[in-house]
C-alpha positions in Angstrom: 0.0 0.0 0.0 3.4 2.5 0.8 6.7 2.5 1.4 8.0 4.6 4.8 11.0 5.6 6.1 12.1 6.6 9.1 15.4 7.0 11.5 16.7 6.5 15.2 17.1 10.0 17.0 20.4 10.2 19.5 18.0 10.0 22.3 16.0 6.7 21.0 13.3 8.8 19.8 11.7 8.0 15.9 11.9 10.7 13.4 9.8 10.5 10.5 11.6 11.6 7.4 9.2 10.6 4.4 6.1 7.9 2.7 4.7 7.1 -0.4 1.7 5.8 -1.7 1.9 3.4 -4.1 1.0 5.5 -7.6 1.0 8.4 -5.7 3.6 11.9 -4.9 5.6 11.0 -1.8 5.1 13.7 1.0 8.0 14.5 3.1 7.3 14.3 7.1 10.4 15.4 8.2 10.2 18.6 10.3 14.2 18.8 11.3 17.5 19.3 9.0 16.2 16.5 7.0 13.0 18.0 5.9 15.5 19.5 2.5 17.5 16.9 2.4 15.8 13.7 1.8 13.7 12.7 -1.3 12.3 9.2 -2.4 12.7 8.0 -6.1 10.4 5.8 -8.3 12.3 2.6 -6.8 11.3 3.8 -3.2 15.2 4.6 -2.7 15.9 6.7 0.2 18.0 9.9 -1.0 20.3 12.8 1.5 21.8 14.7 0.3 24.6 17.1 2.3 25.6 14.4 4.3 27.7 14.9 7.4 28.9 13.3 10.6 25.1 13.9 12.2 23.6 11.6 9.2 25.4 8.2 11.3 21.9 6.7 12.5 19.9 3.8 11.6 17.6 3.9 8.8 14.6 1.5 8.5 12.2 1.4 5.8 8.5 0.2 6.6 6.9 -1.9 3.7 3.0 -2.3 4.3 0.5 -4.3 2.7 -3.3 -5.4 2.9 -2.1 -8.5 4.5 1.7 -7.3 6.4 3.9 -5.2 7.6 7.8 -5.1 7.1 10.5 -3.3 8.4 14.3 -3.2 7.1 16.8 -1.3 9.1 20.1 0.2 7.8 23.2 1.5 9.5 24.9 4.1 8.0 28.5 5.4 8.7 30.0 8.6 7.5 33.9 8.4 6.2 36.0 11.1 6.4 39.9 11.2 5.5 42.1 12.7 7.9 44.0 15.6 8.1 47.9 15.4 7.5 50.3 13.9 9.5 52.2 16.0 12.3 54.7 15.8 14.5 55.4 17.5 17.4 57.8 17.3 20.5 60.4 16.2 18.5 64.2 15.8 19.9 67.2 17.1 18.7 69.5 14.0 19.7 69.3 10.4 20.4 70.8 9.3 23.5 72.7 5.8 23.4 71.1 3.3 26.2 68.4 5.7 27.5 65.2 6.0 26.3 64.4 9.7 24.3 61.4 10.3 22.8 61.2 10.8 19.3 58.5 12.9 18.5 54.4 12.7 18.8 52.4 12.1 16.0 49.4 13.1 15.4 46.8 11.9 13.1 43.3 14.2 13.2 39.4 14.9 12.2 39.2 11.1 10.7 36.0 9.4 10.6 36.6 6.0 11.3 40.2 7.0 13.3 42.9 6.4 11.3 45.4 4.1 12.5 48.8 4.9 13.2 52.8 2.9 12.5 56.3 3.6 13.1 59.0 3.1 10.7 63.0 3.8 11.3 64.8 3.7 7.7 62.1 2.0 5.9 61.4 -0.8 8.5 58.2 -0.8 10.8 58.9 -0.7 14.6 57.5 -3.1 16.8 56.7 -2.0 20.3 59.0 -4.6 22.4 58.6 -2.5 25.7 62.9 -2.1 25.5 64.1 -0.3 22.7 61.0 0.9 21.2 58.3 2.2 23.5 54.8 3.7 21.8 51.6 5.1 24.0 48.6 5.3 21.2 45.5 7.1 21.9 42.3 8.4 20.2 39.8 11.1 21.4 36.3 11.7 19.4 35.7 15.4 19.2 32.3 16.2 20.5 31.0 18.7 18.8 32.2 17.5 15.3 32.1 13.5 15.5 35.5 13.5 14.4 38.6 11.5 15.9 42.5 12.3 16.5 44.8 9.6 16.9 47.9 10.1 18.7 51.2 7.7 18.7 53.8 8.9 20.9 57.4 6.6 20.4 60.3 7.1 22.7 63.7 4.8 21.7 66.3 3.4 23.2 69.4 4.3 20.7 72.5 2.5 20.2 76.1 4.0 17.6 74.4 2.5 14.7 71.3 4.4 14.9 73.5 7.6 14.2 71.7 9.9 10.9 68.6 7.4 11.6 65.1 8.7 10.0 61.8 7.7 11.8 58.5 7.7 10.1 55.0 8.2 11.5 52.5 6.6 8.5 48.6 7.3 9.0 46.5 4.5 7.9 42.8 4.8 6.6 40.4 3.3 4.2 39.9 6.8 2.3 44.2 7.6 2.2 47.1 7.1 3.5 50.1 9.5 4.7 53.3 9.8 6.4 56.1 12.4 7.9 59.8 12.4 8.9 61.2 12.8 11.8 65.5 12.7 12.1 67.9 12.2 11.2 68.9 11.8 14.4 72.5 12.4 15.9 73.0 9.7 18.8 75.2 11.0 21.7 76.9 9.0 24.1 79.6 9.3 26.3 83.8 8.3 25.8 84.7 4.9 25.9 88.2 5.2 24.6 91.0 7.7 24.1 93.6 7.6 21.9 96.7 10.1 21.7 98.3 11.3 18.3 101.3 13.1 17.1 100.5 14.6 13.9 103.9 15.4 12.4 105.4 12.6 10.4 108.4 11.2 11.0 110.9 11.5 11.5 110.6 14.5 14.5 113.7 16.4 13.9 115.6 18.4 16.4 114.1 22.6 16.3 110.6 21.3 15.3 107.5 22.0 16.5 105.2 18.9 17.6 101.9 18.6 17.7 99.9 16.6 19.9 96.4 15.6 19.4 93.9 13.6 22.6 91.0 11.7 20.6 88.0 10.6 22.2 85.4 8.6 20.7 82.0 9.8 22.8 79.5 12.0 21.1 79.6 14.9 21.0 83.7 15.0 21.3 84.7 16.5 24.9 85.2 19.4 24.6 88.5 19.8 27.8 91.4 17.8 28.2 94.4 17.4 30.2 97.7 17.3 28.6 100.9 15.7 30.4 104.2 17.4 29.4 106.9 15.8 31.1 105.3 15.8 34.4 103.5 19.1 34.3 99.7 18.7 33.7 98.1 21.2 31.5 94.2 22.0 30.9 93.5 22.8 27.2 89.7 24.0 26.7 87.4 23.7 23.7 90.4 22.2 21.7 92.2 18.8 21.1 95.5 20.1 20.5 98.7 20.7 22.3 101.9 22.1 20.6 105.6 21.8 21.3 107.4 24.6 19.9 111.1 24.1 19.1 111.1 20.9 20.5 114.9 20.0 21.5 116.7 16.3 22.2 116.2 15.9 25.5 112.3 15.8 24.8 112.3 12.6 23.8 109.7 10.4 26.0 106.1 9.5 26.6 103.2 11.9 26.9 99.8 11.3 27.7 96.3 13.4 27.6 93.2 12.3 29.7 89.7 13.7 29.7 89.0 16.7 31.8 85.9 15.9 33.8 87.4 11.8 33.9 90.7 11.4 34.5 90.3 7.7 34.3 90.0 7.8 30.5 93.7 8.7 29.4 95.7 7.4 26.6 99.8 7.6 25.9 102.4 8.4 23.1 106.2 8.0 22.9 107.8 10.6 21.3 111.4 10.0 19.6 113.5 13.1 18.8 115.7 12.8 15.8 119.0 14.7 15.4 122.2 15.3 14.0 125.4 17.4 14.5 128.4 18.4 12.1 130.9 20.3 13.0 134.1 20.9 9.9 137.3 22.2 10.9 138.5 24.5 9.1 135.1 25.9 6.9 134.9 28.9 4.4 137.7 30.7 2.5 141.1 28.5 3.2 144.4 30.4 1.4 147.4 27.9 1.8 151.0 27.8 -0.6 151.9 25.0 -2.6 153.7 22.5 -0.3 151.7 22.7 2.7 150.2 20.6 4.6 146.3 21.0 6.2 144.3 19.6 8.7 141.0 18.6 7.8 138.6 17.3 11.1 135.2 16.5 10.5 132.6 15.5 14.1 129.5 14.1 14.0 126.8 13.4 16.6 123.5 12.2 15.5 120.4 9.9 17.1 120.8 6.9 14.9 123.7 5.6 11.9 124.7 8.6 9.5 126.1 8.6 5.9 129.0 10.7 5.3 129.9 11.7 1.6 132.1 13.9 0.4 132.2 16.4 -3.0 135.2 16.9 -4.5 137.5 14.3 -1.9 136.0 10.3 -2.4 136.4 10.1 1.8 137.7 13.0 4.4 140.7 14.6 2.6 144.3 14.7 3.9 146.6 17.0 3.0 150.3 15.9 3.2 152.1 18.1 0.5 149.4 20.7 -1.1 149.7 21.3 -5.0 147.4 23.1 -7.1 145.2 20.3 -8.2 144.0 20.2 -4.7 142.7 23.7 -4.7 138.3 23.5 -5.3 135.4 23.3 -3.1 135.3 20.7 -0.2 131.8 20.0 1.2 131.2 17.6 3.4 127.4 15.8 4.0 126.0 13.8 6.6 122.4 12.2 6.2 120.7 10.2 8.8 116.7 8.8 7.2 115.5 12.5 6.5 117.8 14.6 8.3 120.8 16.1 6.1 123.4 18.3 7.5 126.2 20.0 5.3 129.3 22.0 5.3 131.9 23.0 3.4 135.6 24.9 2.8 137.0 26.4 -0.5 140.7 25.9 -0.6 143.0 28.0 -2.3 146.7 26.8 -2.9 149.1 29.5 -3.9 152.1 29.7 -5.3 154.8 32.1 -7.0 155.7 32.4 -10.3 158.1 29.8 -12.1 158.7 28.9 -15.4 158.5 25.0 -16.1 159.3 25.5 -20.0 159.9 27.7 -22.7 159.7 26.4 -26.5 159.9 27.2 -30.3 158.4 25.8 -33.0 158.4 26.8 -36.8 154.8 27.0 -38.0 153.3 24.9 -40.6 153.4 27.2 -43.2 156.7 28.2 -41.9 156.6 32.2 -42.4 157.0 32.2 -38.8 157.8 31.2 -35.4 155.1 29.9 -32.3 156.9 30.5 -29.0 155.3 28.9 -25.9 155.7 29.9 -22.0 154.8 27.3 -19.4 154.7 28.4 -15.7 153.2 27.2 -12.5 151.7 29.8 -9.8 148.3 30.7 -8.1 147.5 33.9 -8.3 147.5 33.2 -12.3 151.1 34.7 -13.4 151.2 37.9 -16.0 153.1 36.7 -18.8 155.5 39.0 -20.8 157.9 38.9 -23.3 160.8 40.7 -24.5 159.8 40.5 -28.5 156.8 42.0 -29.7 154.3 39.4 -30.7 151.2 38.9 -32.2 148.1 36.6 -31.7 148.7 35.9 -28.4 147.1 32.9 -26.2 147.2 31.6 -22.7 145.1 29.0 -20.8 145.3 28.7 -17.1 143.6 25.2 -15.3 145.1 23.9 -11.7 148.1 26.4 -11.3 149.1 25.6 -14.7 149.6 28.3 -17.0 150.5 28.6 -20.6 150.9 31.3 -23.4 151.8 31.7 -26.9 152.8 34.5 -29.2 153.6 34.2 -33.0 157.0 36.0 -33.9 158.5 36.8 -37.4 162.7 37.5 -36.6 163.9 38.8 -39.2 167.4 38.4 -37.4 168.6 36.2 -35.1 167.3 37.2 -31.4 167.4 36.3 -27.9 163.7 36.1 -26.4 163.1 36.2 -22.6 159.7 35.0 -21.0 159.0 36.9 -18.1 156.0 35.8 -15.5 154.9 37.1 -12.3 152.2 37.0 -9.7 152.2 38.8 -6.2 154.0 36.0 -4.5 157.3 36.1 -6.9 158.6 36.1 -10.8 160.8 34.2 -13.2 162.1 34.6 -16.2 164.0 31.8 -19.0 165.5 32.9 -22.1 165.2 31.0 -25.6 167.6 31.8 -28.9 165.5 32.2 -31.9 166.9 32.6 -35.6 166.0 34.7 -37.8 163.1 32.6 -40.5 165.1 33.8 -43.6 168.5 32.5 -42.6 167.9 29.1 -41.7 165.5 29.5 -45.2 169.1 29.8 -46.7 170.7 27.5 -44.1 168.5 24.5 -45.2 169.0 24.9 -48.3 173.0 24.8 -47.7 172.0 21.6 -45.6 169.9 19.9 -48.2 172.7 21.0 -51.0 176.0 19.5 -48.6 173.3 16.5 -47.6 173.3 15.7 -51.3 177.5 15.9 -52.0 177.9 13.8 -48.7 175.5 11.4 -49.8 177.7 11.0 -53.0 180.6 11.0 -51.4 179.5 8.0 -49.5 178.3 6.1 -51.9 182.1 6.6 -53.4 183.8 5.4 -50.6 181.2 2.8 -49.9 181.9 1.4 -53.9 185.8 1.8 -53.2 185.9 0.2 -49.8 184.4 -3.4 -51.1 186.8 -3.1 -54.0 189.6 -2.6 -51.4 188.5 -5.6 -49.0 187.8 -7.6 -52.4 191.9 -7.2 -52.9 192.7 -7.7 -49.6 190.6 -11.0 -49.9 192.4 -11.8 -53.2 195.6 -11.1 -51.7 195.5 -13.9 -48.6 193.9 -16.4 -50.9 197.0 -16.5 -53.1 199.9 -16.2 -50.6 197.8 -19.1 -49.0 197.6 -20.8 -52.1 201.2 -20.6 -52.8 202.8 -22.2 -49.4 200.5 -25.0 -50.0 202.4 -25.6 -52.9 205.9 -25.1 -51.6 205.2 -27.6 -49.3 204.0 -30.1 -51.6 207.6 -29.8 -53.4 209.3 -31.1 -50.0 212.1 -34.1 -51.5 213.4 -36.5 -48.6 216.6 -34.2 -47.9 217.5 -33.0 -44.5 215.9 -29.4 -44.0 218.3 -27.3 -42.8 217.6 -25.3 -39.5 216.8 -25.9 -35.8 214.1 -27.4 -34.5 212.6 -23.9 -32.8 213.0 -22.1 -36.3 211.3 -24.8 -38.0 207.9 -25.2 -35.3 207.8 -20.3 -35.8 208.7 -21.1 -39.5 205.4 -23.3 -39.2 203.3 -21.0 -36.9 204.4 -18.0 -39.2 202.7 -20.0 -42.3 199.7 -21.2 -40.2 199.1 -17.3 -39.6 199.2 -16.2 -43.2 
């Protein structure tokens, strides 16, 4: 006969909202908020429009006939997505063993409440009453219907959780969201100190060392103690301690300890690297040729040193000086990075002398080359007693050596004069004049030529003369032979000692 509908009040009371007659306009009974928002179709489908949080009731629709009467209720919720996710309280820090709370999130005006996780790097906590604590609540709103969730999580942080990000994700049918909250720095306190010198070896002798007290807690202490050979120093809102100028006897352990625990301490042994030279004599050395100098060379050093010497294969020793000794003497020590050097120039002087003085035609022979060889530091001045021309000298180890070209027209007498501050010498050389001995060779050349025919004369006439000679013997030899072949058997006259010299007389011819 017609469809009705009607809905439970907050108070149990029934509130009519519409009915229709079968064939007929449906007429709306409502007299509250509903009496311009519901309608009824063809189908006898309830409609609401402008629905909110006050439209959650139950909802029955009577059916009636001639014969019955039906009822069919309906319970309606209305969804609503929640507002963005925020955090509040949140910490700075992390603290390592204790529980710190991370932050509160909070999750609001959600219809049905939205439900709430946490996440650190990507992985969902689980609430193990230890290391990861979380209080959940929700509170309806009265005068809108609407709940707020809130998830509060306090953790108990180790070293690893250092730069860790936690995440509060929101959970509901219409949405979900999420915020950060980190990262997070972890503090915790020292559990080891370690000391460091920062130079590199090796420390040398004048340097200045640095020392440098590491803990490992977090945030690093910011005070220290620092114990310099028995003397304890306080160094504040610094690591560091320097050494300035750090000598030998410096050499030993140091250690550093935390300022508010003493306990905590950690040590260092310094090693101090260094190296002496003393040369005797050094700088400008003037000694003469001949003699003799003292060379002492003392080294003190920390560990095994090279010495090496420039100019001398070991530590020189001078006997008998001569001018090849003169040059630059240094002397090095090195011991691992540590060099030390130092060094003398000698000088050997010596006067004037001259050690030769020569002549020699040149090649072309128009004139002659006369060379001056002298010994002497300073270098000697060279001159001569003939003028010259294209004049030459070299000068290498207190050797010296000039040359001048000369024409003589006559014969002449040269003198080579040297001299240096120390003394002077002079040697004198006959020259001939380049024209007469011109003449003179060829005199020499001309009589060369008659002597050489003059011996080959006497050389012809001397084998004709031992050829005679030969001749000569042969036939007075050839003639006793025969005399004595002529011998008859008659008594030779004569005595016995004239015959044996007659016989030794013709044996020697």
């Amino acid at each position: 006969m017609f469809i009705k509908w009607k809905y439970e009040k907050a108070d149990g009371s029934i509130g009519e909202l519409v009915i229709k007659q079968d064939g007929k306009e449906a007429t709306i009974q409502a007299r509250d908020s509903y009496a311009t928002r519901v309608s009824i179709d063809d189908e006898y489908n309830l409609l609401i429009t402008g629905a909110t949080l006050q439209d959650q009731h139950t909802f029955t629709c009577i059916v009636v006939s001639l014969s019955d009467l039906n009822e069919y209720p309906v319970s309606v919720l209305i969804h609503k997505k929640p507002a963005a996710v925020q955090i509040i309280d949140k910490e700075e820090v992390l603290h390592k063993d204790k529980p710190t709370m991370v932050g509160t999130c909070i999750v609001a005006d959600a219809n049905p409440a939205a439900s709430i996780t946490w996440k650190k790097n990507g992985k969902a906590l689980i609430a193990d009453d230890k290391a990861a604590v979380m209080t959940t609540s929700t509170k309806v709103e009265p005068s809108t219907g609407l709940s707020t969730t809130v998830s509060i999580l306090q953790y108990v942080a180790s070293k690893g959780d250092a730069e860790a990000v936690f995440t509060c994700m929101s959970t509901h049918e219409l949405g979900n969201d999420a915020a950060d909250v980190g990262p997070f720095s972890v503090h915790y306190p020292s559990e080891k100190v370690s000391l460091q010198v920062l130079n590199k070896a090796p420390i040398v002798e004048g340097d200045n060392v640095t020392l440098k007290c590491h803990a490992d807690g977090n945030p690093p202490p910011k005070a220290f103690y620092f114990y310099i050979k028995g003397q304890k120093t306080l160094v504040e809102n610094a690591d560091t301690y320097t050494l300035t100028a750090i000598g030998r006897d410096a050499r030993g352990e140091y250690k550093c300890a935390l300022a508010d625990n003493e306990k905590m301490e950690a040590s260092e042994s310094i090693v101090v690297s260094y190296l002496d030279l003393s040369l005797n004599p050094t700088g400008k050395v003037v000694k003469t040729v001949g003699d003799t100098l003292s060379v002492k060379m003392e080294k003190s050093a920390s560990g095994e040193a090279i010495v090496s010497w420039r100019k001398a294969v070991k530590e020189p020793v001078f006997t008998k000086l001569t001018y090849s000794d003169a040059g630059l003497y240094k002397c090095e020590v090195t011991m691992g990075g540590i060099t030390r050097h130092q060094s003398f120039e000698l000088v050997v002087e010596g006067k004037a002398v001259i050690t030769g003085l020569t002549k020699q035609r040149s090649v072309d022979g128009n004139l002659k080359v006369l060379t001056c060889e002298a010994e002497g530091v300073p270098k000697p001045s060279f001159l001569w007693s003939v003028n010259g021309s294209n004049e030459r000298s070299t000068f290498s180890n207190g050797k010296s050596t000039h040359k001048i070209d000369v024409i003589p027209r006559v014969n002449l007498t040269v003198t080579c004069f040297v001299s240096n501050k120390l003394g002077d010498d002079a040697m004198t050389i006959n020259v001939s004049s380049v024209f007469n001995e011109d003449s003179q060779n060829k005199k020499d050349s001309q009589e060369e030529s008659d002597d050489q025919a003059k011996l080959i004369v006497g050389v012809v006439v001397g084998l004709l003369l031992a050829a005679a000679v030969v001749a000569l013997i042969y036939w007075l030899y050839m003639k006793n032979s025969r005399q004595g072949s002529w011998k008859t058997n008659e008594k030779e006259v004569g005595t016995s000692e004239e015959s044996k010299k007659l016989e030794e007389n013709n044996h020697s011819v």
